[in-house]
C-alpha positions in Angstrom: -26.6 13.3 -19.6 -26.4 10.9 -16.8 -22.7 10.4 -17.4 -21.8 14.3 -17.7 -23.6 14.0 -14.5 -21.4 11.1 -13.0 -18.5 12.9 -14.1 -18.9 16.0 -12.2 -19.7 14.7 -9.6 -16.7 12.9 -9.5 -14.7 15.6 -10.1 -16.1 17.8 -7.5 -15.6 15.0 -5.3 -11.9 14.6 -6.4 -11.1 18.5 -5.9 -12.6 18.5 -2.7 -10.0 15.3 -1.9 -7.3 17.7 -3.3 -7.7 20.2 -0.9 -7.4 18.0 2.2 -4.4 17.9 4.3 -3.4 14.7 5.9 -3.8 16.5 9.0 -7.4 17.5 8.1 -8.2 13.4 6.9 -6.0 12.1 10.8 -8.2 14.3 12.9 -11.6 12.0 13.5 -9.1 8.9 14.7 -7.2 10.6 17.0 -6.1 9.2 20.1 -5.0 10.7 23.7 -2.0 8.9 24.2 0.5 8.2 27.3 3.3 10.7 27.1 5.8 8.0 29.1 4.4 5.4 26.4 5.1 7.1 23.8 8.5 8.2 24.7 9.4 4.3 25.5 7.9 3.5 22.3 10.1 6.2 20.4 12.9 5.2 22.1 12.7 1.8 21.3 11.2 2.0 17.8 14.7 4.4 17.1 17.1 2.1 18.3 15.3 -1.0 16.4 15.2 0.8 13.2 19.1 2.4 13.1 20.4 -0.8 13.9 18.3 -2.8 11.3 19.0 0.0 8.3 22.2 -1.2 8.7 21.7 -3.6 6.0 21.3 -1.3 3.5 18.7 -2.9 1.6 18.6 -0.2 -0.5 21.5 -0.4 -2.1 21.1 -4.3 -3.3 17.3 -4.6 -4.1 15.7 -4.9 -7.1 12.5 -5.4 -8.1 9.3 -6.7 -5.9 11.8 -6.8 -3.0 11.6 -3.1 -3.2 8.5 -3.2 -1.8 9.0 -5.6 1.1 12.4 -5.2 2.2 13.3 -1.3 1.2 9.8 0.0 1.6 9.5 -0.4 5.5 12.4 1.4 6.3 11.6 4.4 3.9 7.9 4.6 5.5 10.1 4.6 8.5 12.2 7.7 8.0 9.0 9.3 6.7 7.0 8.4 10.0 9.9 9.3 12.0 9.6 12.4 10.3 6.3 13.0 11.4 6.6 12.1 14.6 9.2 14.0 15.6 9.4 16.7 13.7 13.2 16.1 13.0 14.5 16.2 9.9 17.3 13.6 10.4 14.5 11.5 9.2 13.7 13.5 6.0 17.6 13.0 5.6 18.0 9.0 6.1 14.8 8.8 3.6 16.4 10.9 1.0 19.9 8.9 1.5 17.8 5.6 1.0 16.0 6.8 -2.3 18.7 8.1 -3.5 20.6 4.9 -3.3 17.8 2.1 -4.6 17.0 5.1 -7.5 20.4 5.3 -8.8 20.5 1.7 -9.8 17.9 2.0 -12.3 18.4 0.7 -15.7 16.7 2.5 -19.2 14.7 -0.5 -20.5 13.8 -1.1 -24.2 11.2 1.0 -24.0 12.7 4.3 -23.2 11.5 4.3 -19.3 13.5 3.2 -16.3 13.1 0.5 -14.0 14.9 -2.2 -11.8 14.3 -5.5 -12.9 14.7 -8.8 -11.3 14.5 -12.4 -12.4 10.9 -14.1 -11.2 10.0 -10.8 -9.6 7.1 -9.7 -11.4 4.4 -11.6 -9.4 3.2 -13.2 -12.5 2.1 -17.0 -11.5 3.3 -19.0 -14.6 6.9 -16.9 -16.0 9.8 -16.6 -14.4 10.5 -13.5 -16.0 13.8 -11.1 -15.9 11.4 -7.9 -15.5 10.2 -4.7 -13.2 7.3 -5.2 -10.3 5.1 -1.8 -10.3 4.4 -3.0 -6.6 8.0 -2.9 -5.9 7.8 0.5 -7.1 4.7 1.8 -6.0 5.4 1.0 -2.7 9.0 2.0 -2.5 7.6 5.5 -4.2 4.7 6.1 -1.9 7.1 7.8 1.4 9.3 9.6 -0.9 5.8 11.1 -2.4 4.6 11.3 0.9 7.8 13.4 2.2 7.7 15.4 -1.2 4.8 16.7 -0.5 5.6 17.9 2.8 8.5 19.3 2.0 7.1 21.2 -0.8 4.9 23.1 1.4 7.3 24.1 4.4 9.9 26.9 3.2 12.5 25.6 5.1 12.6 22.0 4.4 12.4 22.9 0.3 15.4 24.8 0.9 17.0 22.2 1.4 15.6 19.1 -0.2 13.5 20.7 -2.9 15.2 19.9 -5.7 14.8 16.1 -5.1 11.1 16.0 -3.8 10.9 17.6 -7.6 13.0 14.6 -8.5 10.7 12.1 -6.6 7.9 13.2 -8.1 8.6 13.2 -11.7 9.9 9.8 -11.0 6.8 8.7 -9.7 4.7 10.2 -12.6 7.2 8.4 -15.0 6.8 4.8 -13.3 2.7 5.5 -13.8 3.0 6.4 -17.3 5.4 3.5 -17.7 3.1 0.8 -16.8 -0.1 2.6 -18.2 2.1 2.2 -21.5 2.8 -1.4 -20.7 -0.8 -1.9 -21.3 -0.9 -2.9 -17.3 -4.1 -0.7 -16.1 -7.3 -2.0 -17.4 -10.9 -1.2 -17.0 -13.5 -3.8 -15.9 -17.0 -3.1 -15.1 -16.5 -2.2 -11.3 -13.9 0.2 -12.4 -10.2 -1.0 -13.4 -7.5 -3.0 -11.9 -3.2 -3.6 -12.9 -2.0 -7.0 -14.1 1.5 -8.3 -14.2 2.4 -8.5 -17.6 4.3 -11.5 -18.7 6.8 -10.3 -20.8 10.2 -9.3 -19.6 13.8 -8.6 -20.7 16.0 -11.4 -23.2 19.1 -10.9 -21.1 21.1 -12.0 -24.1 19.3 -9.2 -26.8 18.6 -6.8 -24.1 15.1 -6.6 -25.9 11.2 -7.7 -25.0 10.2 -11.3 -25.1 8.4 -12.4 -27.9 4.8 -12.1 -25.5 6.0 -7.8 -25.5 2.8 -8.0 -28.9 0.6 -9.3 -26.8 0.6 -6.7 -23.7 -2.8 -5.3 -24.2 -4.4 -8.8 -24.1 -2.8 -10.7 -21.9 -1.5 -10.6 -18.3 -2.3 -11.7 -14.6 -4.3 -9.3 -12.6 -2.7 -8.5 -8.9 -4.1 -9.8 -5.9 -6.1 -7.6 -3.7 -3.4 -6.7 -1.1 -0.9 -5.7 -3.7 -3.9 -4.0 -5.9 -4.4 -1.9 -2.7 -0.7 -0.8 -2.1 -0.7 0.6 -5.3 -3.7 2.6 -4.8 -2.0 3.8 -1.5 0.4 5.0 -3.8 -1.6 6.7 -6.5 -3.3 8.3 -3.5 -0.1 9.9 -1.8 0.6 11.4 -5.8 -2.7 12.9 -5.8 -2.2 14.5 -2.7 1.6 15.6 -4.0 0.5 16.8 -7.7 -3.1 17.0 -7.1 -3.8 16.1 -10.2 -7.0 14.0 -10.6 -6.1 11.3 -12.9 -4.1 9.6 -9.8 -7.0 9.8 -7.4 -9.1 8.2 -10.3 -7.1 5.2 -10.5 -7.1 4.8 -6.9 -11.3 5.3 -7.0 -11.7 2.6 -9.5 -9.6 -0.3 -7.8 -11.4 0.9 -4.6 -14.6 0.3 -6.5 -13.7 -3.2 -7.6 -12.4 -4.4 -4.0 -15.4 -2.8 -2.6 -17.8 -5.1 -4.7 -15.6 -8.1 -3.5 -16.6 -7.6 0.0 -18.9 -10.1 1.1 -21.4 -10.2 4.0 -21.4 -13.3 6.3 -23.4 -14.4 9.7 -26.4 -12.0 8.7 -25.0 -9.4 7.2 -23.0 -8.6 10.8 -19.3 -9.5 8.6 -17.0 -9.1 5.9 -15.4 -11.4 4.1 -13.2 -11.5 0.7 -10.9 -13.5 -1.5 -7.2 -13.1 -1.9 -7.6 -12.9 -5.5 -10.1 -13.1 -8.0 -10.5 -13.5 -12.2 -11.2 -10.2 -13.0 -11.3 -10.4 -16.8 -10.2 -12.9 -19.6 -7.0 -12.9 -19.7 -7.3 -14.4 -16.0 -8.2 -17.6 -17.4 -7.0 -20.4 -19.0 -7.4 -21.7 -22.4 -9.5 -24.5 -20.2 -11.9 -22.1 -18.7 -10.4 -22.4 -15.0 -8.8 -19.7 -13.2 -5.2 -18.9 -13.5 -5.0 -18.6 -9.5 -6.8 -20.3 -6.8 -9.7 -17.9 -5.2 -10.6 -18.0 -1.6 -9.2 -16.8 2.0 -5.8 -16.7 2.1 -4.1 -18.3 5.3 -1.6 -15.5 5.8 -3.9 -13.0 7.7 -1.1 -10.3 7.3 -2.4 -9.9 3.7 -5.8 -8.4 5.2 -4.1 -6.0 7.1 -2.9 -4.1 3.9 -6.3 -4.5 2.8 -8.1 -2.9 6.0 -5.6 -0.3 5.6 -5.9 0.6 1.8 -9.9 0.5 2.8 -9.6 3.0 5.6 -7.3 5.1 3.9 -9.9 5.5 0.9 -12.4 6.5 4.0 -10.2 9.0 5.3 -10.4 10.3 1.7 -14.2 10.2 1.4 -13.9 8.2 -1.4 -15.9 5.0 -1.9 -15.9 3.7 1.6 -18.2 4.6 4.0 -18.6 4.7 7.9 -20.9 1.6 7.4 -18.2 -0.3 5.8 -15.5 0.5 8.5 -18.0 -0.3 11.3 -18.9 -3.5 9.7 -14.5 -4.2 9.3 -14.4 -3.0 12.9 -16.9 -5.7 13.9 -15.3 -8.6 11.7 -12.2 -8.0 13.5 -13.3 -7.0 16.9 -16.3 -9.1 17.5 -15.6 -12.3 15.1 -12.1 -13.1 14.7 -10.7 -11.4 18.4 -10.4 -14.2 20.9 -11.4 -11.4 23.3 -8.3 -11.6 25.3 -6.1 -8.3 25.7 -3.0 -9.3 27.0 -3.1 -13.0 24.9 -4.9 -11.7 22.0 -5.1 -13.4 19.0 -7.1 -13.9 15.7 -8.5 -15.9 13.7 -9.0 -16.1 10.0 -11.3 -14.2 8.3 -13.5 -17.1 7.2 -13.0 -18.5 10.9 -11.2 -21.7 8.8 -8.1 -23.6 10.5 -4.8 -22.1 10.3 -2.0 -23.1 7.8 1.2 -24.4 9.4 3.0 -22.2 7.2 1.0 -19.3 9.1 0.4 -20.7 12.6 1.1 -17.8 14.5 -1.0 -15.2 12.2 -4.2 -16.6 10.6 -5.7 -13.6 11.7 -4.6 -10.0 13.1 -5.5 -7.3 14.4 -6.0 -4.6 11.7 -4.6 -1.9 13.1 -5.9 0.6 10.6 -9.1 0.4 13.0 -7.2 0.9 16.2 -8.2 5.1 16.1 -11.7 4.0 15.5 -12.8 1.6 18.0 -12.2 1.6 21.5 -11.6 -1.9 22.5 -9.4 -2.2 19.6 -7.3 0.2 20.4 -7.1 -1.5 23.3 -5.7 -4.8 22.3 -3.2 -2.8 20.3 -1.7 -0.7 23.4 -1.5 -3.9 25.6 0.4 -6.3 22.7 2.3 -3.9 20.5 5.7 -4.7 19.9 7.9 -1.0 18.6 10.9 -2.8 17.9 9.4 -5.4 15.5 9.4 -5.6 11.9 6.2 -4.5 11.3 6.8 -1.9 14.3 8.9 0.0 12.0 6.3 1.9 10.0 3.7 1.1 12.3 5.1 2.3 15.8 6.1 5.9 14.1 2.9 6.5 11.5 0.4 5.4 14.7 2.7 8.0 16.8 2.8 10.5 14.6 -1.3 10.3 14.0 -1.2 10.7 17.9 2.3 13.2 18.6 1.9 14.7 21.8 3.4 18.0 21.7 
């Protein structure tokens, strides 16, 4: 009984997420912003991002790469989109995914995919074989634009038939890796592992390791656990259909139960990665991957985002939990400087040389929620960086001043 309670609940809880418009979900973080700054900002961030999309990532990447080097441009066009309401935008996306799309190859299995030597994230193989974050993350503004354009008249006139296209794609790469044996459940709710079996180049058939998919494999660290949730999130908004959503809930629930309090319960702190079931071991006992704080603060930021995202959604996170992220950012690892801000790690440990310059950032998924974040953010922002060019548009388009 308890359990056809739970599940009820859940599913009441999942329509009412259905039914929400991003719109509805941007509202409470809204921010009065500077016409003149937001025109520089524009301004800037456009020039930046046509003269970089000149390298045509798109048409060259394969695998995980997907993610980090086509993926910012695509959330580009999307948030260009939305912050401007000019569907030039909606154009360069569709020109993008149509490009890093077409190179897909049908893989032993039937499904599509792009694969890449060493790509998969897996910490022991170097194998020839697809990344689902690579594809999640690429996926996630095409679903996001789908959607959109699904709902305005003119805009499916016109691209329609290819936010169709997206979609099914996207529902195909999910059923892909759940049929890869790469989702499984654990007791806080479920997580995706890497598998480690690939491609033989020379047979153009699985590795031998292919038998052993339900078994083995390397669960994903947090950051990239949390990017694909983003994406599963943006599908259950575009299909609204629940089992997306559901897989997005559980992860949510698992990196929710790694947060841990620090300094009397006033902070959050949590590992890169951690073991979440056996196959993250091994034959030793010890974990496959080291577990604490990772150095590259950057990491967090996805994290923070992912977690505030899943607030927005009323799902699993709670105004507690962002107030307590706003206060490990704002009050612990803030130097407290606006023009010269800077931050430190999570865990307040010493910076790695490798990441001298970012032990800490700002997390500037909190920026609509706190003031003196928001702050920091206005003084040091940077449009026509590399992380400006998903940033600067999305945080204008939350805030477009008609």
């Amino acid at each position: 009984m308890r359990n056809r309670r739970e599940f009820i609940k859940r599913a009441a809880a999942l329509a009412a997420w259905a039914a929400m418009r991003p719109e509805a979900w941007a509202a409470e973080g809204a921010v009065k912003l500077d016409p003149a700054l937001a025109k520089d900002w524009l301004a800037r961030w456009q020039k930046n991002i046509l003269s970089d999309a000149r390298n045509r990532y798109c048409d060259r990447e394969m695998g995980e790469e997907l993610g980090w080097l086509v993926s910012p441009f695509l959330n580009g066009f999307y948030y260009g989109y939305r912050a401007t309401g000019e569907a030039a935008w909606l154009e360069r996306l569709a020109d993008w995914t149509r490009a890093w799309t077409a190179r897909s190859v049908k893989e032993p299995d039937g499904f599509v995919g792009w694969p890449k030597s060493g790509t998969g994230g897996n910490v022991e193989e170097n194998l020839y074989s697809d990344s689902l974050l690579g594809e999640a993350m690429a996926l996630r503004p095409a679903v996001l634009a789908a959607r959109d354009i699904l709902h305005d008249p003119a805009l499916k006139e016109k691209w329609g038939e290819q936010a169709q296209a997206w979609l099914k794609l996207a529902e195909s790469t999910f059923e892909k890796w759940i049929a890869r044996g790469c989702w499984r459940e654990v007791k806080e709710g479920g997580v995706w592992v890497v598998p480690v079996f690939g491609i033989d180049q020379q047979t153009g058939q699985w590795t031998e390791s292919y038998a052993r998919r339900a078994t083995d494999g390397f669960s994903n660290p947090d950051n990239k656990q949390n990017e694909i949730a983003l994406w599963l999130l943006a599908l259950h908004d575009a299909t609204g259909k629940p089992v997306y959503g559901a897989h997005a809930e559980k992860w949510w629930s698992v990196m929710k139960s790694r947060l841990q309090t620090r300094a009397e319960g006033k902070y959050f702190v949590w590992n890169y990665w951690e073991p979440a079931g056996p196959w993250d071991y091994k034959p030793d006992g010890s974990p496959r991957h080291w577990v604490g704080v990772h150095p590259n603060g950057g990491y967090y930021n996805i994290d923070v985002e992912a977690m505030v995202t899943a607030f927005e959604h009323g799902v699993v996170f709670t105004r507690q939990d962002l107030d307590k992220l706003i206060a490990t950012n704002r009050d612990f690892m803030w130097n407290h400087q606006i023009r010269a801000a800077k931050f430190q790690r999570l865990d307040g440990g010493r910076p790695d040389a490798r990441w001298q310059d970012t032990p800490g950032c700002l997390w500037t998924a909190l920026v609509p929620y706190d003031e003196k974040l928001r702050e920091v953010f206005l003084a040091n922002h940077q449009p026509a960086s590399w992380g400006g060019l998903a940033i600067t548009p999305s945080f204008l388009a939350r805030n477009r001043v008609s």
